[in-house]
mmCIF file of the C-alpha atoms, coordinates in Angstrom:
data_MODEL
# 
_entry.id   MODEL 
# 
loop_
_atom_site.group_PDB 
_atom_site.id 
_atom_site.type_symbol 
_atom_site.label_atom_id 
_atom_site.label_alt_id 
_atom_site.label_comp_id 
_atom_site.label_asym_id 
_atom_site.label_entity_id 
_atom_site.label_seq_id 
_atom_site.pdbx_PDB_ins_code 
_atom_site.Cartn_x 
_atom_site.Cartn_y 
_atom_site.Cartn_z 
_atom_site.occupancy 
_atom_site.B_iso_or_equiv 
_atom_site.pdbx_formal_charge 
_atom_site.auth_seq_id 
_atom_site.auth_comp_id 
_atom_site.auth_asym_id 
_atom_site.auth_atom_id 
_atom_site.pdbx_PDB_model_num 
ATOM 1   C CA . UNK A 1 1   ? -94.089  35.808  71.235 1.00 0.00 ? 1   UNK A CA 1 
ATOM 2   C CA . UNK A 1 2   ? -91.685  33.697  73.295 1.00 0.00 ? 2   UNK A CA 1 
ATOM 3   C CA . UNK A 1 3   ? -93.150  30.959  75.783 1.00 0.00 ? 3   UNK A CA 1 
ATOM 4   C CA . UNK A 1 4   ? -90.432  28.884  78.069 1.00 0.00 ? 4   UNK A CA 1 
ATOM 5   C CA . UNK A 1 5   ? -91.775  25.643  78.784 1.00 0.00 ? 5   UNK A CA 1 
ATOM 6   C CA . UNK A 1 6   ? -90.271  24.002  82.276 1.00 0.00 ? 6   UNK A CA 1 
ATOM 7   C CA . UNK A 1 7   ? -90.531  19.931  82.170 1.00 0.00 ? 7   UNK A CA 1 
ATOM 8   C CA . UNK A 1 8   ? -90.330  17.606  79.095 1.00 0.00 ? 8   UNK A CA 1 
ATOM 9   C CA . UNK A 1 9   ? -92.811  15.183  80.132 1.00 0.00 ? 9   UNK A CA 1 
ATOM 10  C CA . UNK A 1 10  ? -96.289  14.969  78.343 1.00 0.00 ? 10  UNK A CA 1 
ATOM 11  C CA . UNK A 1 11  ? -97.560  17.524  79.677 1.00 0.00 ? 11  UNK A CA 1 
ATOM 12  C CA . UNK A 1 12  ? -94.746  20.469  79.022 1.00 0.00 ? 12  UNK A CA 1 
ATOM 13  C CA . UNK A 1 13  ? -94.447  18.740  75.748 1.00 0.00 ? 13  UNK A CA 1 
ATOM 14  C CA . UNK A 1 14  ? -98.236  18.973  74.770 1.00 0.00 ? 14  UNK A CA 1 
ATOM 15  C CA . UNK A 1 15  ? -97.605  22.798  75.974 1.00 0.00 ? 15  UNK A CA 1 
ATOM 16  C CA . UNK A 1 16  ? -95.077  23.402  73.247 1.00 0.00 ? 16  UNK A CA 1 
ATOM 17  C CA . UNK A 1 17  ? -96.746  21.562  70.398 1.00 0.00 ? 17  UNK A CA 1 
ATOM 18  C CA . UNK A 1 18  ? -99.567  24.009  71.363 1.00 0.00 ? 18  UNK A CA 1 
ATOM 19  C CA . UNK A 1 19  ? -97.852  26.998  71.634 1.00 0.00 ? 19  UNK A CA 1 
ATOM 20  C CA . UNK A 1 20  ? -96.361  25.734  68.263 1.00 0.00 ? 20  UNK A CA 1 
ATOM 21  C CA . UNK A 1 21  ? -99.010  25.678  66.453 1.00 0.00 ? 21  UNK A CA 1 
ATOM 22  C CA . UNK A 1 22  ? -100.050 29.180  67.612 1.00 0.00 ? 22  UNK A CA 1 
ATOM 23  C CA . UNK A 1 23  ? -96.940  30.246  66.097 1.00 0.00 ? 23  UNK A CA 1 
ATOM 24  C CA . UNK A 1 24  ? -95.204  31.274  68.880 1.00 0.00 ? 24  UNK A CA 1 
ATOM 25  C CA . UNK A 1 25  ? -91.256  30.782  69.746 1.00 0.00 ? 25  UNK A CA 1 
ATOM 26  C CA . UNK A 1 26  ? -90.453  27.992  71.958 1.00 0.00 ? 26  UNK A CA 1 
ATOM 27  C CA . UNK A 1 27  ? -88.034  27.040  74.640 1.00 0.00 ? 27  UNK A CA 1 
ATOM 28  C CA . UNK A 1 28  ? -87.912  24.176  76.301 1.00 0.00 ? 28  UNK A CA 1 
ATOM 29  C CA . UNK A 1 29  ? -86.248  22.926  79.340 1.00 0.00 ? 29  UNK A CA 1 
ATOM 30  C CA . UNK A 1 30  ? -85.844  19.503  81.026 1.00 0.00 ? 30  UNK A CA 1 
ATOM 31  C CA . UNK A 1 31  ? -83.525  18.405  84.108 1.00 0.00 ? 31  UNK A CA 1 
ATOM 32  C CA . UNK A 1 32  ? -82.842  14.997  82.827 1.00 0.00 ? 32  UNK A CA 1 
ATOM 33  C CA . UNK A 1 33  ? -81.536  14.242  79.680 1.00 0.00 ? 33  UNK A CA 1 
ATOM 34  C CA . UNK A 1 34  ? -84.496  12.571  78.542 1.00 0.00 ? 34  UNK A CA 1 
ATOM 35  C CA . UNK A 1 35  ? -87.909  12.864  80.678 1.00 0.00 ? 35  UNK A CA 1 
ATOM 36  C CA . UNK A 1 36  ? -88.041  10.009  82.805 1.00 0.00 ? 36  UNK A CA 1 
ATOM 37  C CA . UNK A 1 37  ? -91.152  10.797  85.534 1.00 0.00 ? 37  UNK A CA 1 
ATOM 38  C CA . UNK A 1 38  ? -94.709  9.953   85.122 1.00 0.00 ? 38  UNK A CA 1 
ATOM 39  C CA . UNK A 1 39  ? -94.938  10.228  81.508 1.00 0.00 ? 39  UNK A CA 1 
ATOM 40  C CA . UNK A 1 40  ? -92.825  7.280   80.767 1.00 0.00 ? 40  UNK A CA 1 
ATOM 41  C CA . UNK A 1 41  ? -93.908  5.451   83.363 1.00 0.00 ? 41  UNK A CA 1 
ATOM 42  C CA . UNK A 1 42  ? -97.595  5.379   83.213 1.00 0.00 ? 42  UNK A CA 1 
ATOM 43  C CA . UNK A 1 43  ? -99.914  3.094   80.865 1.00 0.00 ? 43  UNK A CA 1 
ATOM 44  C CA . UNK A 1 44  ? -100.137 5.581   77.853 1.00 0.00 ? 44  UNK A CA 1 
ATOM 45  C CA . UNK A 1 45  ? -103.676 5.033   78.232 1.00 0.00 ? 45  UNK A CA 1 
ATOM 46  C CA . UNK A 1 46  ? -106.314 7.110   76.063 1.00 0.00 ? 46  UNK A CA 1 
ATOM 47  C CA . UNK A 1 47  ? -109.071 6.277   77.662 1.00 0.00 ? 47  UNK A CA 1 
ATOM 48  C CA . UNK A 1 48  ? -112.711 7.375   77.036 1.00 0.00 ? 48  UNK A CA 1 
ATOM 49  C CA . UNK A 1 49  ? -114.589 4.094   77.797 1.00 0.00 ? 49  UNK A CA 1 
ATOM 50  C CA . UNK A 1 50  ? -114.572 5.082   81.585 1.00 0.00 ? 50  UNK A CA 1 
ATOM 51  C CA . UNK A 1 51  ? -115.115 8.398   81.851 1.00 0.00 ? 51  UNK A CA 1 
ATOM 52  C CA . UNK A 1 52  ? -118.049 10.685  83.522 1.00 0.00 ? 52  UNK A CA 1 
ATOM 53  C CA . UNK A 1 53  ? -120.611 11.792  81.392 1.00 0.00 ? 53  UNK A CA 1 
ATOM 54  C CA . UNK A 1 54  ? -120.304 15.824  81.016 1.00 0.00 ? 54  UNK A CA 1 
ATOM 55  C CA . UNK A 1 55  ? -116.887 17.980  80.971 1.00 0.00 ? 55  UNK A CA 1 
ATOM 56  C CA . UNK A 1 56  ? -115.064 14.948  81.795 1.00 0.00 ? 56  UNK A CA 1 
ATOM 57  C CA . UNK A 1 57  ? -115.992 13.039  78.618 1.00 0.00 ? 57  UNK A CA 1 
ATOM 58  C CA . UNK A 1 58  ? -115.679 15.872  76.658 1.00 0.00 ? 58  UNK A CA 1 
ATOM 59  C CA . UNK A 1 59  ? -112.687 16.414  77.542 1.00 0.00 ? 59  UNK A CA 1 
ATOM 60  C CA . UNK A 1 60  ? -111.127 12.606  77.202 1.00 0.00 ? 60  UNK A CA 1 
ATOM 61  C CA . UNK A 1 61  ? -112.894 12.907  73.398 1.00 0.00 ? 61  UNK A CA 1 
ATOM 62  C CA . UNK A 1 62  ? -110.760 16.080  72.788 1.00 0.00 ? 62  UNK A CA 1 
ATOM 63  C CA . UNK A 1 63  ? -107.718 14.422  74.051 1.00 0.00 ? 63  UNK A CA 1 
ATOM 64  C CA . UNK A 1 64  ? -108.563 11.397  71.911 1.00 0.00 ? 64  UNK A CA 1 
ATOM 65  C CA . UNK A 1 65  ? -108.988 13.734  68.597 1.00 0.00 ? 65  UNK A CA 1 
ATOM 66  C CA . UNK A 1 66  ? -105.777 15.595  69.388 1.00 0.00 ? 66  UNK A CA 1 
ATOM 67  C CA . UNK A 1 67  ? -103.635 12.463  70.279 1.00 0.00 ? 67  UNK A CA 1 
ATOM 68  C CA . UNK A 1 68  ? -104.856 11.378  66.544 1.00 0.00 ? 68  UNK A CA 1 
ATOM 69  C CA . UNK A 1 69  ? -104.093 14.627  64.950 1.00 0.00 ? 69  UNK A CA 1 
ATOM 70  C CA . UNK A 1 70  ? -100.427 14.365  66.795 1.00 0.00 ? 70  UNK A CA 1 
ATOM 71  C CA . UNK A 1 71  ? -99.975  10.936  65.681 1.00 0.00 ? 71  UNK A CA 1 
ATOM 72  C CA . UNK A 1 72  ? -100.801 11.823  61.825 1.00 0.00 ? 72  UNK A CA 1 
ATOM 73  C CA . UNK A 1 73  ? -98.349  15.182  62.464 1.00 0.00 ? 73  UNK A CA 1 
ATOM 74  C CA . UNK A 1 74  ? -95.824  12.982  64.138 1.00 0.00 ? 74  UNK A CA 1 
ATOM 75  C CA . UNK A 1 75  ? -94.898  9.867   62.936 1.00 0.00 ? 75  UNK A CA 1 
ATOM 76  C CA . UNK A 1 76  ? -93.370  7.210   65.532 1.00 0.00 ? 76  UNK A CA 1 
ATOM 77  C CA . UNK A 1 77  ? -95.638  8.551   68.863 1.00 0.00 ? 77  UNK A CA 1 
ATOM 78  C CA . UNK A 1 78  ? -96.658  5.321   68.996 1.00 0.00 ? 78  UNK A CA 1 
ATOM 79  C CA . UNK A 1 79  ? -100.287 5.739   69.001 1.00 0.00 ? 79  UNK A CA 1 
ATOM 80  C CA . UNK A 1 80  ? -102.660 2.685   68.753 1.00 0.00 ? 80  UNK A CA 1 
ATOM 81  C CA . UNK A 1 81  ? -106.302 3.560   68.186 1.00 0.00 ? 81  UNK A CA 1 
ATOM 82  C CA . UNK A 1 82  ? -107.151 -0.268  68.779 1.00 0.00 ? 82  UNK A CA 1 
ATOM 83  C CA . UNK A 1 83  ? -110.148 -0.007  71.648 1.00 0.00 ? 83  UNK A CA 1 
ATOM 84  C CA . UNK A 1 84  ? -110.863 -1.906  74.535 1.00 0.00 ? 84  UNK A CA 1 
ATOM 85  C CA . UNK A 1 85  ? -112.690 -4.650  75.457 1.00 0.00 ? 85  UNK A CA 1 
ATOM 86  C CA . UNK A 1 86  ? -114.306 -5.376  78.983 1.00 0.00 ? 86  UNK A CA 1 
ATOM 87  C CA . UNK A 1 87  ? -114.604 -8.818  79.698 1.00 0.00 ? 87  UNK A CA 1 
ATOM 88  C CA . UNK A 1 88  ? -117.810 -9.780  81.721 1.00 0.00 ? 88  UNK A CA 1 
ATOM 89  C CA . UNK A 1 89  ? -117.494 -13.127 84.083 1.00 0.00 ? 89  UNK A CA 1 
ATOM 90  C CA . UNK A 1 90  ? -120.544 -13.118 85.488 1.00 0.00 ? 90  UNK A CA 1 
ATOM 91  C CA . UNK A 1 91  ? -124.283 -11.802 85.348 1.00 0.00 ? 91  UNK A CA 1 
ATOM 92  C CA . UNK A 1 92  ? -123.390 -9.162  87.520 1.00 0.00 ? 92  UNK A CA 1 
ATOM 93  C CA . UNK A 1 93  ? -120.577 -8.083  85.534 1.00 0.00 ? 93  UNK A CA 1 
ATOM 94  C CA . UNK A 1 94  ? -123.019 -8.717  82.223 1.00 0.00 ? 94  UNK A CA 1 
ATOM 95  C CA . UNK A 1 95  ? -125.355 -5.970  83.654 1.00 0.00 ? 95  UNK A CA 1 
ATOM 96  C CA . UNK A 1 96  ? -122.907 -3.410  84.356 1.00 0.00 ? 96  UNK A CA 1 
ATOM 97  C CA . UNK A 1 97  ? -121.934 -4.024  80.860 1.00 0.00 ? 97  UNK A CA 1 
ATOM 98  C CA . UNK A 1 98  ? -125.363 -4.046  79.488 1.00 0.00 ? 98  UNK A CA 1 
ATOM 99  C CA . UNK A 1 99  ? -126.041 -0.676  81.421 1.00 0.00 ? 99  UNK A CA 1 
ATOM 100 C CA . UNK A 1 100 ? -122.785 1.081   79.982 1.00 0.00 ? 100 UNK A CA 1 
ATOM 101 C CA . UNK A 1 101 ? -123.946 0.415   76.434 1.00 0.00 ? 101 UNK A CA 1 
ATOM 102 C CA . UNK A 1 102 ? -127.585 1.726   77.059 1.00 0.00 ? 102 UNK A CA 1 
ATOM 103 C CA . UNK A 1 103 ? -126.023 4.959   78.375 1.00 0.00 ? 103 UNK A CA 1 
ATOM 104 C CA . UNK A 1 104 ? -127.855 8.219   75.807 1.00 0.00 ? 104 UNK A CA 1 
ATOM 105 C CA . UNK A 1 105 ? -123.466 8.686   75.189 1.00 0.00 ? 105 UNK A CA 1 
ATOM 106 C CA . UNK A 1 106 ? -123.114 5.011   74.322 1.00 0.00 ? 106 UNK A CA 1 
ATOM 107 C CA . UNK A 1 107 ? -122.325 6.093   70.259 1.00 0.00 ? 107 UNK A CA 1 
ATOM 108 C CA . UNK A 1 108 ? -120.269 9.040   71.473 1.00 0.00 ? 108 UNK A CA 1 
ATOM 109 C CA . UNK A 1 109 ? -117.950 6.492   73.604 1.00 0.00 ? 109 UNK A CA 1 
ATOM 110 C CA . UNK A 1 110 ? -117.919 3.596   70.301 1.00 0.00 ? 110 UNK A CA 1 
ATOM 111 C CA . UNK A 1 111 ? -119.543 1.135   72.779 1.00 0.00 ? 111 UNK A CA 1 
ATOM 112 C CA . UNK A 1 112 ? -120.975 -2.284  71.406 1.00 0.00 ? 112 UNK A CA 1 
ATOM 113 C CA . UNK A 1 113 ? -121.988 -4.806  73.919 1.00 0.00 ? 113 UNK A CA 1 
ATOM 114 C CA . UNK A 1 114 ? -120.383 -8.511  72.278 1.00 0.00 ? 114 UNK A CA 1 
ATOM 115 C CA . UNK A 1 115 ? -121.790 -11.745 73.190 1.00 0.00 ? 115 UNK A CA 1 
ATOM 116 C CA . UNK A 1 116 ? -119.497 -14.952 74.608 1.00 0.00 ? 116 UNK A CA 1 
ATOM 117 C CA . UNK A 1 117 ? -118.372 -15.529 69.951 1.00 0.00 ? 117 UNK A CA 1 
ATOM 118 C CA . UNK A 1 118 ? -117.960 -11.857 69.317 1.00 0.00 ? 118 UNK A CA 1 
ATOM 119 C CA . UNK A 1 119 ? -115.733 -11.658 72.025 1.00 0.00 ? 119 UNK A CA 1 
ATOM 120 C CA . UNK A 1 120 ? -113.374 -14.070 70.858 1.00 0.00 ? 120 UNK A CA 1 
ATOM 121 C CA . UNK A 1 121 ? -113.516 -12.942 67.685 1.00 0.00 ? 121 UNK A CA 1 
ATOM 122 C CA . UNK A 1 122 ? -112.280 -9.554  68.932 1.00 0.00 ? 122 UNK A CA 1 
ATOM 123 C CA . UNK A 1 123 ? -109.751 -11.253 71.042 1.00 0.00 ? 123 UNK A CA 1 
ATOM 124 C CA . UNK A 1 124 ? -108.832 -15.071 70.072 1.00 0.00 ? 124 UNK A CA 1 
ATOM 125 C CA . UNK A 1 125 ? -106.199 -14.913 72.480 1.00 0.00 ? 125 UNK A CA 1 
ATOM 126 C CA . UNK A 1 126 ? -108.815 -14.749 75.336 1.00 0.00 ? 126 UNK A CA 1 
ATOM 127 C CA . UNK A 1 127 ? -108.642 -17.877 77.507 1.00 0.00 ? 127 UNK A CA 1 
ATOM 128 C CA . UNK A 1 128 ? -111.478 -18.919 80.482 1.00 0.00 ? 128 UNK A CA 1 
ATOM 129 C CA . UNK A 1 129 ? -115.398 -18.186 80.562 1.00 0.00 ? 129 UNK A CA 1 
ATOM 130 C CA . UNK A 1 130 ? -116.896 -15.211 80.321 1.00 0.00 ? 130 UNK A CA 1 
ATOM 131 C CA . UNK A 1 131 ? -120.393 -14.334 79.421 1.00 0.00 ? 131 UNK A CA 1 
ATOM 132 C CA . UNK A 1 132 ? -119.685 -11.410 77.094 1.00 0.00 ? 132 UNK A CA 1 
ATOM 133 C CA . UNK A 1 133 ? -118.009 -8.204  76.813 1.00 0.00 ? 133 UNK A CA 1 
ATOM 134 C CA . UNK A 1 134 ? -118.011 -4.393  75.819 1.00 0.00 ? 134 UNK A CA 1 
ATOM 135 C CA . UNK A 1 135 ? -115.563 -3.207  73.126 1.00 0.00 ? 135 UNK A CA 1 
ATOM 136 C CA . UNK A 1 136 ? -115.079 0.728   73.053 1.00 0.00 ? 136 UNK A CA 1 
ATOM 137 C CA . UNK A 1 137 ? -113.948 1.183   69.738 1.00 0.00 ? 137 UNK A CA 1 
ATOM 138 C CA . UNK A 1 138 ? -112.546 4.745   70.757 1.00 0.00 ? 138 UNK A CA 1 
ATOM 139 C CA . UNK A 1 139 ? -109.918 4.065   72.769 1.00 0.00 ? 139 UNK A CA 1 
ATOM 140 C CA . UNK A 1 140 ? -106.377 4.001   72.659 1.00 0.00 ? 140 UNK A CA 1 
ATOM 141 C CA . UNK A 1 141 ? -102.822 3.597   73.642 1.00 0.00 ? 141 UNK A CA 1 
ATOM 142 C CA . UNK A 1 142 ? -99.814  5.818   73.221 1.00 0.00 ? 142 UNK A CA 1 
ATOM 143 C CA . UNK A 1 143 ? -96.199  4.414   73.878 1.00 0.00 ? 143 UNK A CA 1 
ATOM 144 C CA . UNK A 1 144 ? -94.582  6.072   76.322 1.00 0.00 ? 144 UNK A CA 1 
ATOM 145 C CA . UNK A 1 145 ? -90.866  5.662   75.843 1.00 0.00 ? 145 UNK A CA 1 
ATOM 146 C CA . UNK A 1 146 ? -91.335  6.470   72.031 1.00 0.00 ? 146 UNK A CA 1 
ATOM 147 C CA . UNK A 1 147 ? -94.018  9.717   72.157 1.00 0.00 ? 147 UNK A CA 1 
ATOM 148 C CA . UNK A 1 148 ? -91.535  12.124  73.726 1.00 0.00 ? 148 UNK A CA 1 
ATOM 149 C CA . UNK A 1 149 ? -88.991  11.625  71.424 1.00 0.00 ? 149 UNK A CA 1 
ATOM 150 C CA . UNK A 1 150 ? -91.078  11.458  68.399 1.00 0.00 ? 150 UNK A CA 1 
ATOM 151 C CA . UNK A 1 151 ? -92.868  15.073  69.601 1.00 0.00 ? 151 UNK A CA 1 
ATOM 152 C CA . UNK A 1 152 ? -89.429  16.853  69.809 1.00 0.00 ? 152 UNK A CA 1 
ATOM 153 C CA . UNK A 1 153 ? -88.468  15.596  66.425 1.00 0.00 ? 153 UNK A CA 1 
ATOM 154 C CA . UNK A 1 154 ? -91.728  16.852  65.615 1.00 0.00 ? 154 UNK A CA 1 
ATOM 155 C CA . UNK A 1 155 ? -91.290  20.144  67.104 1.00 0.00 ? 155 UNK A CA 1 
ATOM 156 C CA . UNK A 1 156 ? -87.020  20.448  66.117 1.00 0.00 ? 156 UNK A CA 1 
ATOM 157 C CA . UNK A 1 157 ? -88.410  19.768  62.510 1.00 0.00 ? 157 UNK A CA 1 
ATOM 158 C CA . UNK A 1 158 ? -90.810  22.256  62.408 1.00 0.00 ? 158 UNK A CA 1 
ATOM 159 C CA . UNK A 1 159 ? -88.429  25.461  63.800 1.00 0.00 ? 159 UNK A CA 1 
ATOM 160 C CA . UNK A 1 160 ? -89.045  27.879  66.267 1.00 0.00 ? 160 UNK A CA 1 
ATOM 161 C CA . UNK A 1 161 ? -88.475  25.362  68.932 1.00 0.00 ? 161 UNK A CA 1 
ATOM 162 C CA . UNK A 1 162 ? -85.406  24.522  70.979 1.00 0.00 ? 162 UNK A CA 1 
ATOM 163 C CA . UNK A 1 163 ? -84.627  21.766  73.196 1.00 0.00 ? 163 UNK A CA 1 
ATOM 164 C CA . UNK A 1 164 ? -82.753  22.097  76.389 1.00 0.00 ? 164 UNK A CA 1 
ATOM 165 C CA . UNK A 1 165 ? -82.194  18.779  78.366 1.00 0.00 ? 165 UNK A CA 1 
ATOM 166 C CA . UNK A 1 166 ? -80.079  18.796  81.191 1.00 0.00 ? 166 UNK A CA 1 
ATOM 167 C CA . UNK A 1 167 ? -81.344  22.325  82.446 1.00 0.00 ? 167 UNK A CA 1 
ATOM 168 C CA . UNK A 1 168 ? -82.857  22.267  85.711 1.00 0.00 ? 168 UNK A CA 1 
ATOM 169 C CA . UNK A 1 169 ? -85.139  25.361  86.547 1.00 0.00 ? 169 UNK A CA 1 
ATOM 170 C CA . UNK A 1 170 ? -83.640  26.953  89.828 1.00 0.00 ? 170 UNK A CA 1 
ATOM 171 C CA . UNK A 1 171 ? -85.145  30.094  89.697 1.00 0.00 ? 171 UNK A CA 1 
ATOM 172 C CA . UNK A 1 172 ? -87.942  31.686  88.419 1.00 0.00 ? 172 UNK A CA 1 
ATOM 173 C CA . UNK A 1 173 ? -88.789  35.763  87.742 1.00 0.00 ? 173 UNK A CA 1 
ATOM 174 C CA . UNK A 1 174 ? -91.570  37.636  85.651 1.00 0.00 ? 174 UNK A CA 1 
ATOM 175 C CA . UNK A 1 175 ? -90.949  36.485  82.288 1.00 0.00 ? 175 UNK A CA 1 
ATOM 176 C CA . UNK A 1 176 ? -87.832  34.274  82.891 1.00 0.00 ? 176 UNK A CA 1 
ATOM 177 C CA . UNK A 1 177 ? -86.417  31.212  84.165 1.00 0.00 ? 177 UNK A CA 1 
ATOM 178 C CA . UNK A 1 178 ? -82.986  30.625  85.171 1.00 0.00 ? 178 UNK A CA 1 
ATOM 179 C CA . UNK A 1 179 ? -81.482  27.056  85.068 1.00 0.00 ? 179 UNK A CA 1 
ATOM 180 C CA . UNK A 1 180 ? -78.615  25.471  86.889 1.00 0.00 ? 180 UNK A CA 1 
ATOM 181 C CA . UNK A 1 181 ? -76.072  26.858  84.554 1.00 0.00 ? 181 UNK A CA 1 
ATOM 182 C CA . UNK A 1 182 ? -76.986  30.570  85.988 1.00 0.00 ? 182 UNK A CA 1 
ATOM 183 C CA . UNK A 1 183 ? -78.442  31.293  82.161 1.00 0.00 ? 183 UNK A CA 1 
ATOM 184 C CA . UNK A 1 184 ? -81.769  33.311  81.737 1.00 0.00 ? 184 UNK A CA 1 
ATOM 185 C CA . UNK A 1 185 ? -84.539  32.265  79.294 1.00 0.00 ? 185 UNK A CA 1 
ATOM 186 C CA . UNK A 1 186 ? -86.638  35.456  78.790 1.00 0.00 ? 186 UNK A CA 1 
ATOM 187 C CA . UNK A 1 187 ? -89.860  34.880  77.433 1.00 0.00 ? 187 UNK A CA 1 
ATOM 188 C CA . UNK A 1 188 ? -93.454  36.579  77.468 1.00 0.00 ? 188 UNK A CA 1 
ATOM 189 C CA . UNK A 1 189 ? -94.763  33.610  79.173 1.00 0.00 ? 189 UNK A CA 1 
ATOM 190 C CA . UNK A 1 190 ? -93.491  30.860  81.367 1.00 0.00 ? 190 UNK A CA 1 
ATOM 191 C CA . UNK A 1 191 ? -95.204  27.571  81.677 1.00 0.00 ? 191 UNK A CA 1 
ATOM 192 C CA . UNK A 1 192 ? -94.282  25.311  84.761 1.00 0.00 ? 192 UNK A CA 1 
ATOM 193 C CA . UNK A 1 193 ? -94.927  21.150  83.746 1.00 0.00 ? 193 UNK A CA 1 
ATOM 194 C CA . UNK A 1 194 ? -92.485  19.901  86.178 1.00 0.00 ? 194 UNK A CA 1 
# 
């Protein structure tokens, strides 16, 4: 099976490494010569501290798992598995923090509510007062300007996979996409990230 990707961001790249792993062929194109929207410009942020309980934390602990899978898969992604830390100032920002790591999902989220030492112990750099703070062990970071390129090396290393940058998508029929350059990419599946 064939599957055209359209977009070399995060998310048409997270497409291929999927399809990938299914086994199936992949093409994929870009209109820049290296993706240079959202996914390089946002905070790389994998972030399950703040999430709903439900779907929606299920869902940022599945991303979580799978950005550390990637990371052992693909060397140089640039992902930091370091936590976060909430830093209260004042009682009312204590109790918020104090709620968060009574929630029943408290475990599921790595929360542990730090008094005024354990919080500079986590962080020495920390300057100011504050009363205490919430580390969520879970979280992460991914770099940005390094995890695309370290994904296609990934996915050029592993075959099956092709890289097109420079192809914008102009046209789109069952099964195919045509770029800029008038070519067809047939496929048995298209998948628009753009």
């Amino acid at each position: 099976m064939r599957v055209v990707v359209v977009g070399g961001g995060v998310l048409g790249t997270m497409h291929a490494i999927a399809a990938r792993r299914r086994g199936f062929e992949v093409i994929q194109l870009e209109r820049e010569a290296e993706a240079r929207g959202a996914s390089v410009r946002n905070f790389g942020l994998v972030w399950v501290s703040g999430r709903r309980t439900g779907a929606e934390l299920d869902l940022a602990l599945r991303a979580r798992a799978l950005w550390e899978q990637i990371a052992a898969d693909a060397p140089g992604v640039g992902f930091r598995p370091d936590g976060s830390l909430t830093i209260a100032r004042d009682d009312a920002e204590l109790g918020v923090l104090k709620e968060a790591a009574a929630l029943p999902d408290a475990d599921r989220r790595g929360f542990e509510l730090l008094d005024r030492a354990a919080v500079r112990e986590a962080n020495p750099a920390l300057r100011g007062e504050f009363l205490g703070g919430l580390l969520c062990r879970i979280d992460g970071i991914v770099e940005p300007r390094v995890a695309q390129p370290a994904l296609r090396r990934y996915l050029l290393a592993g075959g099956g996979y092709q890289w097109l940058p420079g192809r914008e998508a102009v046209e789109i029929a069952p099964n195919a996409v045509r770029d800029h350059t008038g070519s067809w990419h047939r496929a048995d599946l298209v998948v628009m990230c753009t």
